[in-house]
Each structure stands twice: as C-alpha cells, then as structure tokens.
C-alpha positions, 0 to 999 in steps of 0.5 A: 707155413707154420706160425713160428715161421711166419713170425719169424718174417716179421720185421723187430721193431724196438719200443721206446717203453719209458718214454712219454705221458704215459709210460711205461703202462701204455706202451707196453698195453700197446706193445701187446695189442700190436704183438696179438695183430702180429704186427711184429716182432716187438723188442721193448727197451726199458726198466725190465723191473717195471716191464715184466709185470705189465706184460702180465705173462705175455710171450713172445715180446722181448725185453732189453733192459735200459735202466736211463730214461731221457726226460721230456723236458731235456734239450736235444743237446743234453739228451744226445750227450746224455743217452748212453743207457737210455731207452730212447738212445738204446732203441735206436741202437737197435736199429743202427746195430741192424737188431731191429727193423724200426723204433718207435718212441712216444718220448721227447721228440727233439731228443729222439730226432737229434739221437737219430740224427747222430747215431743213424746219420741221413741218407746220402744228399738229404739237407735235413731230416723232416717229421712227415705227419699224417693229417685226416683228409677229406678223401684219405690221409695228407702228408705234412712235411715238415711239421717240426723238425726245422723250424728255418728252412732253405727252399731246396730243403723244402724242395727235398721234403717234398720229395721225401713226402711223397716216398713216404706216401708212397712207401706207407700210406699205399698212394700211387702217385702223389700230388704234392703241394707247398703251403702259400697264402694263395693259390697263384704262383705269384703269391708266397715269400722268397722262400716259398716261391724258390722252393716252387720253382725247384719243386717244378723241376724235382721228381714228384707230382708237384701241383703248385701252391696250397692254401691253408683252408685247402689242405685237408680238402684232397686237393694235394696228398703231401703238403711242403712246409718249414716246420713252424708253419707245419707244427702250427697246422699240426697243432691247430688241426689237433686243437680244432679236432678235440673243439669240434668233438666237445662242441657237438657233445656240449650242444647235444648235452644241452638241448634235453631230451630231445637232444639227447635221444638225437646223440643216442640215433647218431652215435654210429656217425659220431664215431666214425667221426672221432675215428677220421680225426683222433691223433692216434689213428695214424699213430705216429709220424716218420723222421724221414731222411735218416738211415733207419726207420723211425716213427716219433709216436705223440707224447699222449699216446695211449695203448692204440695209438702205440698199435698204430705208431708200430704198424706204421713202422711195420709198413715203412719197414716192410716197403724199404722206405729209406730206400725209396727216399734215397733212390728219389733224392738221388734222382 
C-alpha cells in the first residue's frame, strides 16, 4: 500500500491551535511531531496568519482559518454564546460537520465542555458527560472519572461514569476487563456519604467490574483501573496527584544538589532511573483526557501543554477514534 493511501486510512483530527498557555507555538510544534508519527490526518483551526509560518513548510497538515479565539478566562456561558469564528467552536464543528474524526484543545476547558455539549449533544441515556483523566498507576494507567466536570453529582450519574470509564479503559487504553472502583473514605461497604453508597449499590447491578470502595491512598496502588468520583472530589485527586508529582521531582533534585560531590555523582549513575520516573508521572504522557458521553470524540489536553504532550492528546484521540469510542459508550449505557 502506498504512503498516500495509507494516510488516507488515517483518522482528521481537528487541533484547537490558539488555545492554551502556549499557543499558538506548542500546538503547532506538537501538530508536526504527531503528523511525522502518522499519528493522523492533523486539521488545525486558527489564525492561518499566525500558523503557516510555524510550520516552517511543513506538508501534509491543514489549515482552517478561524480569526476568534475563546479566552481562558471566559465563563462556559460567554464562551457558548460567543464561539461562532472561534477556534475552539470551529474544531468541534469539524467534528459535528463528520470533517473530522476527533478534537483536540489545550484551551479553557469549560468553555470546550459546554461547546461539546451544545453542538455535539450526549449520547443517548448519559445524565452528564464526565473528564475521564489518566492517572500514572503502580502497574499502568487508572481512569479518574469524573475529574471536573460535575462538581454535584447524583449517584446514578456516578454510576454512568463508571460505566463510561470503563469503555474508555477499554477503547483507549488497551485493558480487557476493567475492574472499576468508587472513591470512599474506607474500604467497607458501610463507609462513605448517601451519595457514595447508592452509587455503589447501582454500580453492583451495572454492566462493569465493579470491586467496591477505593480509598484515597489506594488509588494509584492497581487496586482498581477506573476509579468513580464527582468532580470536586476528582479534580481535587487530579490535581494533588500533579502537585506531588512536580514535589517529588524538585525534592529529589534539591537533595542530590545539596549533598556535594558525592551526591552529585550519585544523580550522574542514577539519571536512567530518574527519567523513567519523570516519564510515569509527567502530565504530558498521557496527553489529555476524554470528555466521555458526548456524540464525538473529544480530548481536553492540559492548558500547560507542550509540543509532546500535544503529541499525545492526538494519539489519544487518534485511538479513541479508531476503537469507536462513543459506540462503546452508548452500546454499554444502553445496557
């Protein structure tokens, strides 16, 4: 098969380029490491002005021209009212319009859910849509669902995060039987708030490996793969889990820095180790994380993200994509 026609069997999927910290720059270094990976078909919507000169001559990667951009700090409200000419609002256009197979965005992450969630709709019998974010485990990648999205939650919609999570394990990160747990504050059945022991006993009777209650300290431990929670709990593990990860790394640093020579040619035989363990708890690793329960597929990239996290948020997308994802998810909801 020639190259042409094999990237023509790649999914489109749409870059969100002028949105977050670094963009349009990022983006766009990360839109050309994907496209050499043959990753995808890469459409990026933005100021073409601003674009083409990043690409440095780049072929093969597309340009739709969107001269708005949503800002960071835009309410969901403002940023649904306001996203016609938006790259943000142009993207997932694509992806309604059947132009593209995913979209990707490192921008203001409320505004990219509430657009999703107008001009995509969810799928058939999901409550809410959930972030399923990608945490580093012990023995491999844990699903956190929900980590923002719904910060108030009713525990049949935790019960559907669950299920959701667990496609999403499935579909994108290659595990065949997820063992799916929800957040408590012990291991017992008897532990937890109303919500948390409803949503248990409807998680009992869903489609899914459901192995109870998970504690906190237990989370990134492989004791479950997808772990249920609203979304205050859930960004607030998100975001602990980033703040400790970037901790630990300037801990070690400082403590090998500090104890002179000797310390110093201890990092020097142990920078193999060190790196691999920058790897396993880098952020960009994973790239981005689903907004499951909507009719597309839809990757919400960190608003730090670098060229290779973009990379990632695209291979992510590519993969969601290419295991039919929202499929899966309505398949198991209608379950």
């Amino acid at each position: 098969m020639s190259a042409s026609a094999t990237d023509a069997a790649l999914p489109v999927i749409a870059v969100d380029a002028m949105g977050g910290d670094s963009a349009p720059d990022e983006i766009v270094a990360g839109a050309v490491l994907a496209h050499r990976d043959r990753l995808g078909r890469i459409v990026l919507v933005g100021d073409r002005a601003r674009l083409e000169p990043l690409l440095h001559g780049q072929a093969g990667i597309e340009i739709v021209h969107s001269a708005g951009q949503v800002p960071m700090d835009a309410s969901a409200s403002q940023a649904v009212r306001k996203s016609g000419g938006t790259s943000l609002g142009d993207a997932v256009d694509l992806v309604r319009e059947g132009r593209a197979a995913a979209v990707v965005s490192a921008g203001n992450s409320g505004a990219f859910l509430a657009i999703a969630l107008i001009r995509l709709r969810t799928i058939p019998g999901v409550a809410r849509p959930a972030i399923g974010a990608v945490l580093p485990g012990k023995h491999g990648p844990v699903v956190l669902c929900d980590a923002g999205a719904n910060v108030d939650c009713r525990p049949e919609w935790l019960m559907q995060f669950g299920v959701m999570g667990a496609a999403y394990a499935r579909a994108g990160l290659g595990v065949a039987d997820p063992r799916v747990g929800i957040v408590s504050v012990g291991e017992e059945r008897t532990k937890g708030n109303t919500q948390s022991m409803e949503a248990a006993a409807l998680l009992e009777r869903a489609p899914v490996r459901f192995i109870g209650n998970v504690e906190g300290k237990d989370i990134l431990q492989d004791v479950a793969d997808v772990v249920v929670a609203d979304g205050f709990v859930g960004n607030v593990i998100l975001k602990t889990a980033e703040g400790s990860a970037t901790y630990f790394r300037d801990v070690m640093r400082e403590a090998y820095e500090g104890a002179g020579p000797i310390g110093k040619l201890g990092a020097l035989f142990s920078r193999s180790v060190f790196a691999d363990i920058r790897v396993r708890l880098d952020y960009s690793t994973y790239g981005g994380a689903p907004l499951l329960g909507v009719r597309g597929n839809c990757i919400v990239a960190h608003g730090r993200s670098d060229r290779t996290a973009i990379r990632n948020a695209i291979r992510q997308a590519a993969a969601v994509a290419g295991a039919d994802l929202v499929g899966s998810i309505g398949a198991a909801i209608a379950a």
